[in-house]
C-alpha distance (Angstrom), angle and dihedral (degrees) to the residues before:
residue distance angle dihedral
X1 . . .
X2 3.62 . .
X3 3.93 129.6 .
X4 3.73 121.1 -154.0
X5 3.43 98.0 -159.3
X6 3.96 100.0 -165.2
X7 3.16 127.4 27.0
X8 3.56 134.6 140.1
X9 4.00 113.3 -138.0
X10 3.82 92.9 160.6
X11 3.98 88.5 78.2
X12 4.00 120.3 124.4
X13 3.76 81.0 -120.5
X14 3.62 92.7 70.3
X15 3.98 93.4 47.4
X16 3.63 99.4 97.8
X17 3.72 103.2 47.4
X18 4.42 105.6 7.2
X19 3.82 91.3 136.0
X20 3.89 98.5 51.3
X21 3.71 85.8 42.5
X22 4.40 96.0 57.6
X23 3.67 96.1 47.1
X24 3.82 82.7 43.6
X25 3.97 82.0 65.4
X26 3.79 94.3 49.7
X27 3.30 82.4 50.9
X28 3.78 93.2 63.2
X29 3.81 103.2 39.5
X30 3.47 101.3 -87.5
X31 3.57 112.4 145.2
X32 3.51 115.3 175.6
X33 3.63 130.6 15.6
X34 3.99 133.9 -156.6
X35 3.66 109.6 -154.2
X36 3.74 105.5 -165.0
X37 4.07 121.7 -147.8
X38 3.59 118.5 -127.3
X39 3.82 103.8 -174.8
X40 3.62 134.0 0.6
X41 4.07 92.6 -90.0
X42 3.74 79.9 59.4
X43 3.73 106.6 51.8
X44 3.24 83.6 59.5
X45 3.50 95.9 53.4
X46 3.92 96.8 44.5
X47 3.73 86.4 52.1
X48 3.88 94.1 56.1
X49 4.09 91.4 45.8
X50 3.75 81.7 56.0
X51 3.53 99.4 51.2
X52 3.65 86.4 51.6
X53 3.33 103.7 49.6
X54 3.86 120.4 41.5
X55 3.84 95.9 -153.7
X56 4.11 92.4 53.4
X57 3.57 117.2 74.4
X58 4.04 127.5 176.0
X59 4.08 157.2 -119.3
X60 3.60 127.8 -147.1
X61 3.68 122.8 -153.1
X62 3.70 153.1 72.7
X63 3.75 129.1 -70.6
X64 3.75 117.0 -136.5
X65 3.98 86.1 -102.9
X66 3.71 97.6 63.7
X67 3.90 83.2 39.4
X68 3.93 88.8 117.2
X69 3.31 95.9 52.6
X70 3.95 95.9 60.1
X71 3.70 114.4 96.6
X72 4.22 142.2 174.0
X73 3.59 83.6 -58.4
X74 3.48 112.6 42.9
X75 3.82 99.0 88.7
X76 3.72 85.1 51.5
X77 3.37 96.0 61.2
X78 4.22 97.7 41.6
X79 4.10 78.7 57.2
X80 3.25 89.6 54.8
X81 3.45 105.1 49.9
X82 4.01 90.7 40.6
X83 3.97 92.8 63.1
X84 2.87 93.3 37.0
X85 3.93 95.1 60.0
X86 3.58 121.7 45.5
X87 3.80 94.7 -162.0
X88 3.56 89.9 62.2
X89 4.48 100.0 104.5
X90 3.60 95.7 174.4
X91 4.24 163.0 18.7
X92 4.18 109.0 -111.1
X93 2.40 170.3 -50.1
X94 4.29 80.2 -108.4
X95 3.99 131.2 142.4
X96 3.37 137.2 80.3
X97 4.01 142.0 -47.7
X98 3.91 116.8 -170.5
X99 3.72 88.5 164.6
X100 4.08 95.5 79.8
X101 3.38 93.2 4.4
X102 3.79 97.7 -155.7
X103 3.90 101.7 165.2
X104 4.31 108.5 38.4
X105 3.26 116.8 -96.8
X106 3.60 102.0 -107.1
X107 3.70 89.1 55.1
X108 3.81 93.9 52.9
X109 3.71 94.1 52.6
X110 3.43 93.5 43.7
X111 3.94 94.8 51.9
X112 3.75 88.6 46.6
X113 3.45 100.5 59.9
X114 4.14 94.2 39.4
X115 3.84 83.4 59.3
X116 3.52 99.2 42.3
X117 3.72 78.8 59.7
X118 3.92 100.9 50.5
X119 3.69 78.9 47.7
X120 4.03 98.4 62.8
X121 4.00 83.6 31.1
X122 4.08 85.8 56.2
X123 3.84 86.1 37.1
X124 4.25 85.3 -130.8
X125 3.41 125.1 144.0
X126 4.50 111.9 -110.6
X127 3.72 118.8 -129.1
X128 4.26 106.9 -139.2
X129 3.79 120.5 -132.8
X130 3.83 104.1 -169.9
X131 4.09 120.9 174.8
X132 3.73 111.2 165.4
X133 3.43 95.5 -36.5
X134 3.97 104.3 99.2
X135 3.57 97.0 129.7
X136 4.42 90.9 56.5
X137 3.18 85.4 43.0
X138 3.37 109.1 56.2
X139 3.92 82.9 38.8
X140 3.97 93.8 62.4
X141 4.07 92.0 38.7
X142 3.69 98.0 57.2
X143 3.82 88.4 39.7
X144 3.42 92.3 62.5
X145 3.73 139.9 58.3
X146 3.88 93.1 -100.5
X147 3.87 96.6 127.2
X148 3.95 84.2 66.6
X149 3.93 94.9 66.6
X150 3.68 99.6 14.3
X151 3.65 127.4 -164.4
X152 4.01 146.4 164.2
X153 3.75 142.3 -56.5
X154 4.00 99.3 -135.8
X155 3.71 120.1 -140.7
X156 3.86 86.5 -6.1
X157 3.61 106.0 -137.7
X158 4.08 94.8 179.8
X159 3.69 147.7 108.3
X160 3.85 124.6 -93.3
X161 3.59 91.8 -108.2
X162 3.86 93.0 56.4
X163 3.50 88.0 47.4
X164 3.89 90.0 59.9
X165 3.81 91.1 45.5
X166 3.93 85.2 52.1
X167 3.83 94.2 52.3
X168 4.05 86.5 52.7
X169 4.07 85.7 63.0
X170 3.70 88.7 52.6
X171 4.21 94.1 -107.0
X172 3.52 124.3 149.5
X173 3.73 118.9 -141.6
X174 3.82 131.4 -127.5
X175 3.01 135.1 -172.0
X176 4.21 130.3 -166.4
X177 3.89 133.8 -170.1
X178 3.90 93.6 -41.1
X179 3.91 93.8 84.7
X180 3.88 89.9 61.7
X181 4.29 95.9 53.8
X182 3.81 114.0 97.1
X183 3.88 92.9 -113.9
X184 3.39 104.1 51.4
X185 3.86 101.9 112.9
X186 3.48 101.1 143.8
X187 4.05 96.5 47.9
X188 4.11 91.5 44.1
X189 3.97 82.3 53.5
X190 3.77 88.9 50.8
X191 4.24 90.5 41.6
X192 4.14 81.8 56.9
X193 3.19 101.6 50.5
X194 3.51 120.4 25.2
X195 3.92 116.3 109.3
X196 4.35 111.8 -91.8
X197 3.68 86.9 -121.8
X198 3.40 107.0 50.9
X199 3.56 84.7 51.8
X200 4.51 127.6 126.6
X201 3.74 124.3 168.1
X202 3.60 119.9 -169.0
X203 3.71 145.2 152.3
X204 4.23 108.3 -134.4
X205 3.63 78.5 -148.4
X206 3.13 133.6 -137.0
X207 3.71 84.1 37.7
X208 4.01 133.5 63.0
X209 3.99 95.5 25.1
X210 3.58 108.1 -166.0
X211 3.67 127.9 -116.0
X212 3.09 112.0 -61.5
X213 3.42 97.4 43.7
X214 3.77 105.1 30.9
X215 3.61 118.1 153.1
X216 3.98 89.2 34.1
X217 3.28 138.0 105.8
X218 4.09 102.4 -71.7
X219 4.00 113.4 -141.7
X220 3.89 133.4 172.8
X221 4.00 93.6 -96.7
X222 3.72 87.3 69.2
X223 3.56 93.7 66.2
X224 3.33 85.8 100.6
X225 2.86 103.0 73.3
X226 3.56 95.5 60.3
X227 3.65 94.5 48.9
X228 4.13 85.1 50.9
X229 3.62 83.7 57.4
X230 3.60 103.3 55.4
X231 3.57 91.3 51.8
X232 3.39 104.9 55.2
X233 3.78 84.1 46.7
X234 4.01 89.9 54.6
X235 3.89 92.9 34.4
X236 4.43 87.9 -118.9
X237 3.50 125.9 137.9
X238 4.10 111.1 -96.8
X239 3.62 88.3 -125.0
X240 3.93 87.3 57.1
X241 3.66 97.9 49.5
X242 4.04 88.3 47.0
X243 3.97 90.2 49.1
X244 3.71 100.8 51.9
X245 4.17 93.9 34.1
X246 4.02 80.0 57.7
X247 3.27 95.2 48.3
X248 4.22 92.8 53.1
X249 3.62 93.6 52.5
X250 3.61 85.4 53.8
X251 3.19 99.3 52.0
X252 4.01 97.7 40.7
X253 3.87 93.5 42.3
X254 4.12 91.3 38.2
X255 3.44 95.0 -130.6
């Protein structure tokens, strides 16, 4: 019954043992997985995992890392491979990261907002990477047509007032292993009071493990976790939280 809504099962550090590791995930109540692109080379990837698995569906598009590498024709080819895969539910993972700053960051705002564009074009829901760049962020999203298609905040890192600008431009809010570490004031606040129905959990495995297995390898079963979490922060049953979190990413990815 649960629905890791990001996770990234492509990675080199699923190489050696990927298989055992998915019907691991079946194996503790996951039932549907989003496995969000990073890069070209990864759409592609995500959309084969989802052709061979029928609970795992896909993302094209390119992080704000890789944004340098995008050119003229990029967005051409993410259309491409979009229509031309039905189990693709969504543009992203796409926005900006001023915390490594990889790509410059002209370039990352400028292959943010070209995406958020294919996105509404495509009429597919974006997936929001945000790293200490609220304030762009927010800037390009309410810029843009984004309330049309909608989508989700990943691993939402911001402030309850953020959050409630976010819900204005029709996004959802997830949150990932984060909400379970000791520190994590402002997330908890966000796990507390964001509305049930604008509500993802997910894992962004193999990063962010959860408590109490941070500093592993992260993978989809742990979602759990989170979702135990955020109900004993809302006082809900765990099999409540995982019901209606389900039931969002069904409804946002249209699955």
């Amino acid at each position: 019954m649960l629905f890791d809504t990001h996770a990234h099962l492509d990675d080199s550090r699923f190489d050696e043992d990927r298989d055992a590791v998915i019907a691991k995930c079946k194996e503790e109540g996951v039932e549907l997985v989003l496995n969000a692109a990073s890069n070209l080379a990864t759409s592609v990837k995500s959309i084969n995992l989802a052709n061979k698995y029928d609970f795992i569906y896909a993302s094209v598009g390119v992080h704000p890392h890789d944004a340098s590498e995008m050119d003229e024709n990029s967005c051409k080819v993410l259309a491409e491979l979009a229509e031309k895969n039905n189990k693709v539910r969504a543009i992203g993972e796409i926005g900006l990261d001023y915390y490594y700053d990889h790509s410059p960051r002209d370039v990352q705002r400028k292959r943010f907002a070209e995406q958020i564009d294919l996105a509404i074009q495509l009429n597919l829901p974006v997936i929001i990477h945000d790293r200490d760049a609220h304030e762009d962020t927010m800037n390009i999203l309410k810029k843009s047509g984004v309330k049309q298609v909608g989508g989700v905040l990943h691993s939402y890192s911001g402030s309850v007032e953020m959050m409630r600008e976010c819900l204005k431009l029709n996004m959802y809010i997830s949150l990932s292993g984060p909400v379970t570490f000791k520190n994590a004031r402002k997330t908890v606040e966000v796990a507390q009071q964001v509305p049930l129905d604008m509500l993802l959990i997910e894992t962004d495995s193999p990063y962010l493990a959860p408590v109490p297995h941070r500093g592993e390898r992260n993978y989809p079963g742990y979602v759990k976790y989170v979702a135990e979490k955020i109900a004993a922060l809302r006082d809900m049953d765990f099999e409540e939280i995982a019901q209606i979190t389900l039931k969002n990413g069904k409804r946002l990815f249209r699955i």
